[in-house]
C-alpha positions as CSV (number, residue, x, y, z in Angstrom):
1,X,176.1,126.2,147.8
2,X,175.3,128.7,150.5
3,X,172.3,130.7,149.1
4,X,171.0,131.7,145.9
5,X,173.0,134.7,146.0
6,X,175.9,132.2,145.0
7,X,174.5,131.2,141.6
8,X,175.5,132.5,138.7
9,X,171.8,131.8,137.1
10,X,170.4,134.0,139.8
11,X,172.9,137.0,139.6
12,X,172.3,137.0,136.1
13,X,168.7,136.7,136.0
14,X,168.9,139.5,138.1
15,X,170.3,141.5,136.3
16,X,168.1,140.6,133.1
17,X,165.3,141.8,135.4
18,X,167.4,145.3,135.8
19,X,167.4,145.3,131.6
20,X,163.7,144.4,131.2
21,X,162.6,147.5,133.4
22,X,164.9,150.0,131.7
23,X,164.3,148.9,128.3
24,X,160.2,148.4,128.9
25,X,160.6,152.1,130.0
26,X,160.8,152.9,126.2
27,X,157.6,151.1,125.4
28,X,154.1,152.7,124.5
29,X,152.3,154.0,127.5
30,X,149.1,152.4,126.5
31,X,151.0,149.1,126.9
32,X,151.7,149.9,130.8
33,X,148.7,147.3,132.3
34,X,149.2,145.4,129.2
35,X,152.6,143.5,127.7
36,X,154.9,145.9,130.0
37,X,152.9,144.6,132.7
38,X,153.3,140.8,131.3
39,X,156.8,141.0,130.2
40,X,158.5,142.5,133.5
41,X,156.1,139.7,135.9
42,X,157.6,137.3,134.1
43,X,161.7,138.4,134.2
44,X,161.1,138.9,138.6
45,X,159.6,135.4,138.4
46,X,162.9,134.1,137.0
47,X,164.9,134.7,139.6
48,X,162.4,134.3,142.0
49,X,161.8,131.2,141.5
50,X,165.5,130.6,141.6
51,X,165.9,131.7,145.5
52,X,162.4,130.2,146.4
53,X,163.7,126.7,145.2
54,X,166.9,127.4,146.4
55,X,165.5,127.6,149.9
56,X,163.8,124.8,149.8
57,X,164.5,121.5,151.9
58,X,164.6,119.0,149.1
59,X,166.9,119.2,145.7
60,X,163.6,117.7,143.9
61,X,161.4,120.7,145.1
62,X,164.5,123.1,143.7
63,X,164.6,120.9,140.6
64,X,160.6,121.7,140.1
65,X,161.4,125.7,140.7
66,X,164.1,125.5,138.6
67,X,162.0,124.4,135.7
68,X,159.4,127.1,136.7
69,X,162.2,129.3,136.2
70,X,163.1,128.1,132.5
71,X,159.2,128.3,131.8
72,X,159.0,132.2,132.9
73,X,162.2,132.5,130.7
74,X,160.7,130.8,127.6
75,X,157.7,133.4,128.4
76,X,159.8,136.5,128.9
77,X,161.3,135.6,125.0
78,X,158.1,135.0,123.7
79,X,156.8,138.5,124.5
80,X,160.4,140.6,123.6
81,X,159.4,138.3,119.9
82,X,156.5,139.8,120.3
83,X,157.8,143.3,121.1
84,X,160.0,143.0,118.3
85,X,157.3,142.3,115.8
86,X,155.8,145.3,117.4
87,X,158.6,147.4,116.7
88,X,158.7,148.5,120.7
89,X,162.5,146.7,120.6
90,X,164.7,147.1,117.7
91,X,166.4,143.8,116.3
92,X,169.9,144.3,117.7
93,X,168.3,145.1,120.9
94,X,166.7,141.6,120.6
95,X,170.0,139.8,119.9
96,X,171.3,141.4,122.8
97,X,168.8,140.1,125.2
98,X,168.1,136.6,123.4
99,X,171.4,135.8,123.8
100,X,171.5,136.4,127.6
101,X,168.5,134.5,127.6
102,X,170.7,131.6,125.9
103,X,173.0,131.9,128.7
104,X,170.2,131.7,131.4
105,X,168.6,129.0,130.2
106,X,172.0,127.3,129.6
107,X,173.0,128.2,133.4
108,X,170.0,126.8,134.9
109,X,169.6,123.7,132.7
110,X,173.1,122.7,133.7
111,X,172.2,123.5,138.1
112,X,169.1,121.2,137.5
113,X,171.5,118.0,135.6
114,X,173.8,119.0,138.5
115,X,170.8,118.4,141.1
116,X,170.0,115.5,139.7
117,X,173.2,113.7,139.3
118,X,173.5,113.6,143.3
């Protein structure tokens, strides 16, 4: 691996966080220091965390970033469930995202086995 910028997890987190702002551009104003607020912290902390552990020393301390990562992911679901219940996202526009969270999730679970089968 050369950087971060070579993971698949990362590009595509990336571009999650590209879909999170456009789509919590939609949302109620009122909800601007509230769940638009909470919702687009935690997609930039995804892959964040990604190229912070990736530029670490250590595989263990990329391991541990790696699983901050998954926990901002669970997060970022939790409130597009929310939003849905809220009716600020429609259902298909849920499906769409869930399942790229699906593929995250997948992508970074199988990075950290890799990590720790060295």
């Amino acid at each position: 691996m050369k950087t971060h910028r070579d993971l698949d997890a990362w590009k595509n987190a990336i571009a999650l966080v590209t879909d999170v702002y456009k789509i919590t551009k939609g949302f109620p104003s009122d909800e601007k220091y509230g769940l638009i607020s909470q919702i687009r912290r935690s997609a930039v902390s995804i892959p964040s965390n990604i190229a912070e552990g990736a530029g670490r020393n250590h595989d263990k301390e990329f391991i541990q970033f790696l699983y901050i990562a998954l926990g901002s992911l669970s997060e970022l679901e939790t409130q597009m469930i929310i939003s849905c219940n809220l009716d600020f996202i429609n259902k298909t526009m849920f499906d769409e995202l869930n399942s790229k969270f699906i593929s995250i999730r997948n992508q970074i679970s199988g990075l950290i086995k890799y990590l720790k089968g060295k």
